[in-house]
C-alpha positions in Angstrom: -24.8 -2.4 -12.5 -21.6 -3.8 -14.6 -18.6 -1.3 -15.3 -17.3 -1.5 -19.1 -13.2 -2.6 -18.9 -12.0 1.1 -19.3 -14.3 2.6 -16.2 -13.0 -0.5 -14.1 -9.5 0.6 -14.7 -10.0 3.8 -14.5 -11.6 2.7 -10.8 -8.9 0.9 -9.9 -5.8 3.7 -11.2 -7.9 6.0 -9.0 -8.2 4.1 -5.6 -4.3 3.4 -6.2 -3.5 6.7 -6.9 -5.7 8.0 -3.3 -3.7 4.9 -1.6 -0.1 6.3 -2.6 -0.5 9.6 -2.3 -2.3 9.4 1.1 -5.9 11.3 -0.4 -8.2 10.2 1.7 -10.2 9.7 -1.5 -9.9 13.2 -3.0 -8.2 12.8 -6.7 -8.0 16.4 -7.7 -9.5 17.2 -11.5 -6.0 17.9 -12.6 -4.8 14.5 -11.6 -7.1 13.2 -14.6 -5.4 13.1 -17.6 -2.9 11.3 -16.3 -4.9 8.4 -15.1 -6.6 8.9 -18.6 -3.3 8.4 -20.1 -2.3 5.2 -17.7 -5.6 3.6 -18.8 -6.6 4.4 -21.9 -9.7 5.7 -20.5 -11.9 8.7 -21.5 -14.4 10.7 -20.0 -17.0 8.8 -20.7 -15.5 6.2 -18.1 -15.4 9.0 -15.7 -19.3 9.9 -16.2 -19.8 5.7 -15.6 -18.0 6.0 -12.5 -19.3 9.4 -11.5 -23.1 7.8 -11.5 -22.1 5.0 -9.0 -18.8 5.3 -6.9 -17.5 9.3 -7.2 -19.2 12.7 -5.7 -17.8 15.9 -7.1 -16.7 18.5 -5.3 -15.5 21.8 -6.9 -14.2 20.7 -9.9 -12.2 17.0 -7.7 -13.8 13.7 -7.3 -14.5 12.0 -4.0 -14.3 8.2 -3.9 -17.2 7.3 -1.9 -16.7 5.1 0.9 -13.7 4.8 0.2 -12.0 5.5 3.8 -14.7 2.4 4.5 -12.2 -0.1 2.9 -8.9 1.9 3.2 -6.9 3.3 6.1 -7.0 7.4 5.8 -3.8 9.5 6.1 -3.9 10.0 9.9 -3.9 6.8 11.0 -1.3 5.6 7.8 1.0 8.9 9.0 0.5 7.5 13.0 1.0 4.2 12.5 4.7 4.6 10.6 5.6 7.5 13.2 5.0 4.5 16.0 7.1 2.7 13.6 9.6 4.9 14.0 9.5 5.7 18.0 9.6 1.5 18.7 12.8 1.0 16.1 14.1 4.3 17.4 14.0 2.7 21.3 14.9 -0.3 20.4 18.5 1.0 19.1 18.5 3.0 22.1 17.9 0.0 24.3 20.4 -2.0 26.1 20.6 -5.0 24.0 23.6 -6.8 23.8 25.0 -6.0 20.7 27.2 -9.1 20.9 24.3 -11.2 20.7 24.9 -14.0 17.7 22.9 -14.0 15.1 22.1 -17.7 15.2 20.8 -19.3 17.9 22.9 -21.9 19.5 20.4 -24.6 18.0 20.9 -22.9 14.4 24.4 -23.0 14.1 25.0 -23.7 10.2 26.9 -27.5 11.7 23.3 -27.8 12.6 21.2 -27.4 9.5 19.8 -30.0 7.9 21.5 -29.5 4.5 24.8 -29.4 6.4 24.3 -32.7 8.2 23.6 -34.7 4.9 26.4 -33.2 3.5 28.1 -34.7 6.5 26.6 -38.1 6.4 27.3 -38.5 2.3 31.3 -38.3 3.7 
């Protein structure tokens, strides 16, 4: 079954907003009028969607599958708090903080642009 142009971007507004706002899915009923507004959509878009890719659920809508093709809020909330423990050791680590920041082989004398500039003198 084809989606007409304002149920397609009403689709897509609502799997963007679940992404952002870590929904698992879920886009509440009040969240509506504002993806209305943002795509010039109506209801009748919504019933178009709600026959193919939404389940309601006490007055919300339920993107279906949608944790098949997205990660869901646990594992997006675990994944940037390992983020945070491995930069958090890595500034407690005993790196040399003395270390260059070019490698002895990158040394801007070293750079290709540098050595034509050289060999043009």
């Amino acid at each position: 079954m084809r989606l007409e142009a304002p149920a397609k971007l009403l689709f897509w507004a609502m799997t963007d907003h679940a992404c952002e706002q870590l929904t698992d899915g879920l886009i509440e009923g009040v969240v509506l009028p504002m993806l209305y507004a943002v795509t010039g959509a109506d209801a009748s878009a919504l019933a178009e969607l709600a026959a193919i890719v939404l389940d309601l659920h006490d007055g919300n809508y339920q993107l279906v599958d949608f944790l098949e093709y997205s990660r869901s809020r646990e594992d997006r909330e675990g994944a940037r708090t390992a983020a945070r423990e491995k930069k958090a050791r890595h500034r407690r680590s005993d790196v040399p903080r003395d270390v260059p920041h070019l490698s002895p082989r990158d040394t801007p004398g070293d750079l290709p642009a540098q050595r034509e500039r050289e060999r043009e003198r």
